[in-house]
C-alpha positions as a Markdown table, in Angstrom:
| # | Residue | x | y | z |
|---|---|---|---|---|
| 1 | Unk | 4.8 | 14.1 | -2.3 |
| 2 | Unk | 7.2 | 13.7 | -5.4 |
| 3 | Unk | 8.4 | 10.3 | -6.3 |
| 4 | Unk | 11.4 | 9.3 | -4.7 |
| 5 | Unk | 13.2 | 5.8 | -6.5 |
| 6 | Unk | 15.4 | 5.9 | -3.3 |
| 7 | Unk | 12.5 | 5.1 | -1.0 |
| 8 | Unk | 11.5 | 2.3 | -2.7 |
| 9 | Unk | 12.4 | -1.0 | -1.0 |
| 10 | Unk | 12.1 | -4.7 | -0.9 |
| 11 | Unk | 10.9 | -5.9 | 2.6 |
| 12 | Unk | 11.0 | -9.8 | 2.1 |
| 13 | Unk | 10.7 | -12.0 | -0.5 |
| 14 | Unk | 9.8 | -15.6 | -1.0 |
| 15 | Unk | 9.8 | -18.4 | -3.8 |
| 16 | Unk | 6.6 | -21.0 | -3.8 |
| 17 | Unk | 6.5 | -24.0 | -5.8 |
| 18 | Unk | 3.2 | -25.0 | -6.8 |
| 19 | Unk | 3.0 | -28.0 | -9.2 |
| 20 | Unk | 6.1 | -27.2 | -11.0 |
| 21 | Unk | 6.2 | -24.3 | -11.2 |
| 22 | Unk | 8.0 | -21.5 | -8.8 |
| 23 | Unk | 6.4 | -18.2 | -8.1 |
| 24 | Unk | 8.4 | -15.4 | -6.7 |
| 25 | Unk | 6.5 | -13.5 | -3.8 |
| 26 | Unk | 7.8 | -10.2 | -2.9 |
| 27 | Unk | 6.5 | -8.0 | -0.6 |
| 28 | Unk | 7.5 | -4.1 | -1.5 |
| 29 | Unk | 7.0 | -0.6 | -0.1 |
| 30 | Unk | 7.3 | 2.2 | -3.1 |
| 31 | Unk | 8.1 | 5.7 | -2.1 |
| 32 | Unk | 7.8 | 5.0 | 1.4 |
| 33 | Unk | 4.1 | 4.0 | 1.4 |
| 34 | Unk | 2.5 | 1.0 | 2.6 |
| 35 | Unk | 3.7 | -2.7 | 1.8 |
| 36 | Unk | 1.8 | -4.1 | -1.2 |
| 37 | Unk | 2.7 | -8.2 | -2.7 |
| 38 | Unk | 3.7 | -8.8 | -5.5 |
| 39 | Unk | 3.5 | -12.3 | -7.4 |
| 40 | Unk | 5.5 | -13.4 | -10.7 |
| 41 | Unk | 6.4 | -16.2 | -12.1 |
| 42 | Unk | 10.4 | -17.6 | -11.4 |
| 43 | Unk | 12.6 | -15.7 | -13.9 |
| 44 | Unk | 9.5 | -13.3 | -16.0 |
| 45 | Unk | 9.7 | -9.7 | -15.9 |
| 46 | Unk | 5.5 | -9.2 | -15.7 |
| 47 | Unk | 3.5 | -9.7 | -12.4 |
| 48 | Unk | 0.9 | -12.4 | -12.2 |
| 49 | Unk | -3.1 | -11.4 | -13.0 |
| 50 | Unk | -4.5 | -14.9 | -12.2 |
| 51 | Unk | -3.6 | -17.7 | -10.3 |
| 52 | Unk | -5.0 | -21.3 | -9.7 |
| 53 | Unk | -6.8 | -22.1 | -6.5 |
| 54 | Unk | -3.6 | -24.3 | -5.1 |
| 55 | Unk | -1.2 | -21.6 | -6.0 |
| 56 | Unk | -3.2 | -18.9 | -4.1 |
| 57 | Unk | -3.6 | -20.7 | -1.4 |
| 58 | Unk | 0.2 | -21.9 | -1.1 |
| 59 | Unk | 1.0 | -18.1 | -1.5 |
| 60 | Unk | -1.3 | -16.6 | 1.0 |
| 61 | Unk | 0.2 | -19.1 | 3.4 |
| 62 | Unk | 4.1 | -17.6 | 2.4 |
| 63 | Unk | 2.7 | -13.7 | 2.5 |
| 64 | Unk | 1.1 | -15.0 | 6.0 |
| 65 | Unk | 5.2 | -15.3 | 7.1 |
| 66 | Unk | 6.8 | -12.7 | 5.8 |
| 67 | Unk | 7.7 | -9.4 | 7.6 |
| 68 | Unk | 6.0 | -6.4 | 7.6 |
| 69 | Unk | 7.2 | -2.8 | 7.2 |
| 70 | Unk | 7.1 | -2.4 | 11.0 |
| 71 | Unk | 9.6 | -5.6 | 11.1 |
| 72 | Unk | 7.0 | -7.7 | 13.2 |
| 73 | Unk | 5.4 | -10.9 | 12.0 |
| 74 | Unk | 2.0 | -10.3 | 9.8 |
């Protein structure tokens, strides 16, 4: 299957503040396919690689909440 830009799509989307600082969750589906999360900090254009122990944990508990592709709670 080609890539198709208008199949990508932004299911939910949540901001966690950890310490001071504000992470932006988001959870995605590109070309159609299955959901994946993904984590930057507030107002940066590159995804996250490593987190702290207290920020993963505050963000698994937001990802826990958010909606999934089928539009049930995960």
């Amino acid at each position: 299957m080609a890539y198709d830009p208008e199949l990508d799509k932004e299911i939910d989307r949540r901001d966690v503040e950890v310490d001071g600082l504000v992470y932006e969750v988001s959870l995605r589906s590109y070309n159609g396919g299955e959901p994946k999360v993904s984590i930057s900090q507030k107002g940066s254009r590159f995804p996250i690689k490593r987190l702290p122990p207290k920020a993963f944990l505050a963000i698994a508990d937001a990802v826990r909440g958010m909606t999934s592709a089928s539009g049930t709670a995960a």
